[in-house]
N, C-alpha and C positions, 0 to 999 in steps of 0.2 A: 483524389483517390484513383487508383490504378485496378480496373476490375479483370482479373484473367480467369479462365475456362478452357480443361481440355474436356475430348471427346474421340473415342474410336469409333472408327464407321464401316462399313460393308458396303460391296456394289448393291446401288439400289437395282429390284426389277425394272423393264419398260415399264410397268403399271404402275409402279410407285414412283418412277420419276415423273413420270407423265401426271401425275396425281399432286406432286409438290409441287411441279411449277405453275401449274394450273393458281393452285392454293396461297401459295407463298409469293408467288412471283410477278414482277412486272412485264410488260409487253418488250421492253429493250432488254431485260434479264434473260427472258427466254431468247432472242435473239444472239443474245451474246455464245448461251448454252449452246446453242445448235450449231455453232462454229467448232466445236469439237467432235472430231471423230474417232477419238481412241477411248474406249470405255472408261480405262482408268481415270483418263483425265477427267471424262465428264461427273465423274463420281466424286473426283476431288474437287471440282469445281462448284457443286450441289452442294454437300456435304460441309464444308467451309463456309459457304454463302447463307447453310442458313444456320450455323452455330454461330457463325457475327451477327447474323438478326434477331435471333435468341439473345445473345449478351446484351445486346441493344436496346432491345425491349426490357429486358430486366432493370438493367443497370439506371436508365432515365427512367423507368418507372411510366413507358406510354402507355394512357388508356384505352382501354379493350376497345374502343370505337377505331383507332387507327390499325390499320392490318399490316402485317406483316409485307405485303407488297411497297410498301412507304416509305422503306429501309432499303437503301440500295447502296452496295460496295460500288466505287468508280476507281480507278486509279491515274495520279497524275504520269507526263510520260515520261517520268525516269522511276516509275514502279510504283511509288510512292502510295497506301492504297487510303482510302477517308470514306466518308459515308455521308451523304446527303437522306433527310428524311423531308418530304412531301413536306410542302407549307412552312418548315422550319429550315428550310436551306442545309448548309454544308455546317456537321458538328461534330466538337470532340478532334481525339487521335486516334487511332488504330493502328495496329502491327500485327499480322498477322503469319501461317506458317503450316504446312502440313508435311506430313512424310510416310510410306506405306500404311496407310491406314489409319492415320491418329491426323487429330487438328489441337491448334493451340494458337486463339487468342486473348489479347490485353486490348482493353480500352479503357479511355478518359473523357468524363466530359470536360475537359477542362483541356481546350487543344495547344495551350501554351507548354503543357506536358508532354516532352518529346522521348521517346522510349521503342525500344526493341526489341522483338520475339523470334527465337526458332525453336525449330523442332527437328530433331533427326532424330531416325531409329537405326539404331545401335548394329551396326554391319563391319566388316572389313572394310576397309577404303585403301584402293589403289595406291602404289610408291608413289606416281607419279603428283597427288595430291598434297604429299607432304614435300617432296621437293619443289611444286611448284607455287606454295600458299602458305608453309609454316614455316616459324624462322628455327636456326639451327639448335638453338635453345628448346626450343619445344621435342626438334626432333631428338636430342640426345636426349631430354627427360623421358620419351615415349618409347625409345629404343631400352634405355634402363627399367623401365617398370616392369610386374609381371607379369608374364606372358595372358593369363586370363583376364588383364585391365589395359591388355593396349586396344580392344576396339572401344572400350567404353571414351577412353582417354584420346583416341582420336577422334571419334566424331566429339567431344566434349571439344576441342580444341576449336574445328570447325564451326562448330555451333553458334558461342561465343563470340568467334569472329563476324560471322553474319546478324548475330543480334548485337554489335558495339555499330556495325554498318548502319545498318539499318535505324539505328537511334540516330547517329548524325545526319543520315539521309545521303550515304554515299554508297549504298550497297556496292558492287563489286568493281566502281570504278579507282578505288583504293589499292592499292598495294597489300595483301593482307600480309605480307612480311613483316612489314610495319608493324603489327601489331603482335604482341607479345602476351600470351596466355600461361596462366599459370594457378593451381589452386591453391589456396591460402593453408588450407587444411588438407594435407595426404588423405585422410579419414572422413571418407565422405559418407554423409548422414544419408539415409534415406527417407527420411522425414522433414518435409518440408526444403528449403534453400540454402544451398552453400552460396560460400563466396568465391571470387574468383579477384587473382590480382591480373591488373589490366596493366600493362605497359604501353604507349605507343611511342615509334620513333626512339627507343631510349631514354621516355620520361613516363615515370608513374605517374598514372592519370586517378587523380582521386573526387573531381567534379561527377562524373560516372560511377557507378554501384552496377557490377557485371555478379549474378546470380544463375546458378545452376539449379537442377531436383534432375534425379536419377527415377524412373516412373516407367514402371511397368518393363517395355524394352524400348524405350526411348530415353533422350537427352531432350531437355527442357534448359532454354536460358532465355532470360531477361537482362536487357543492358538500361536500368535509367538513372535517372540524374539522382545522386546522392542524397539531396534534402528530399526526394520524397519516399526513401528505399521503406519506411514504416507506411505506409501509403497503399502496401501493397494487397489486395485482398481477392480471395478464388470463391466465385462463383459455381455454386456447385447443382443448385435447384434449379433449373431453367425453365420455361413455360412449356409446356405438352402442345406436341403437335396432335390434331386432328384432322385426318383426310378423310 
């Protein structure tokens, strides 16, 4: 099973961060934290770190005796991010993603399960993005649509390409040229998942299941492997924080 969870967040106060990490956090997390000196970042950094320790705790079902401190996000160094919990070593997958405000992850316990998450919020994006990362197929599709669906339809395009990445574990050292977006259905649902046809290299790829949700002012996609795309299930109750 594939458990995903979004969540919008606000800059915490000093008193409420100082209050989390205290609570939630370990003595190397806070460490990590305090390397940040841009507010935003520290917010995205908080804010994400404990929406995966919420999913965490829900999804395996840890007893109340184990705290929130136990859960700790690492990442390998090519970004790669996983989770080690206290006494139980290194478990599951995770994909994780945030963007102006919102977060959105998936996790599995089952880390043979390899799978990908982004999140963009839905803005203009620069010429120089589609000349230099979409292939010309996308960009004549996105030049012909109309005019009120080319930002949806660009960042959807980028999206997808960082969550097919990010399932093979190449994030951006790929060509995203390479890769060919495109939705299956013009008519995109706003309930629940569409789908997406993946190309790479000039071969449809059908081992992979690339899924979109249009949410709120965000783009939402998921890239995993085909035999588990019924697998897929959103997490919506998560455990109350108390400070």
């Amino acid at each position: 099973m594939i458990y995903w969870t979004f969540s919008n967040f606000t800059e915490f106060t000093p008193q409420k961060t100082a209050q989390l990490l205290e609570r939630f956090f370990s003595n190397g997390e806070i460490a990590e934290f305090q390397k940040f000196t841009i507010p935003k970042r520290r917010s995205e950094w908080l804010a994400s770190r404990l929406l995966v320790k919420q999913l965490i705790q829900k999804v395996m079902d840890i007893k109340e005796g184990i705290p929130l401190q136990s859960t700790t996000l690492k990442k390998e160094s090519s970004g790669v991010p996983y989770i080690v919990i206290e006494g139980m070593g290194r478990v599951g997958w995770l994909s994780i993603s945030h963007s102006q405000g919102g977060v959105l992850a998936a996790f599995s316990q089952d880390e043979r399960i390899r799978f990908g998450v982004d999140l963009e919020h839905i803005e203009p994006r620069p010429l120089d993005l589609f000349e230099d990362y979409f292939t010309d197929t996308e960009i004549t599709w996105l030049s012909n649509s109309e005019e009120r669906c080319k930002d949806l339809y660009a960042n959807l395009v980028w999206s997808a390409k960082e969550a097919y990445l990010k399932a093979i574990e190449k994030g951006l050292q790929m060509d995203t040229r390479k890769i060919n977006i495109h939705p299956i259905n013009e008519e995109i649902s706003s309930n629940g998942w569409n789908a997406l046809s993946l190309n790479v290299e000039g071969r449809l790829i059908q081992d992979w299941k690339l899924l979109f949700s249009h949410y709120q002012d965000y783009i939402m996609t998921l890239c995993l492997p085909a035999v588990h795309e019924q697998q897929l299930i959103e997490v919506e109750e998560l455990p109350d924080l108390e400070v």
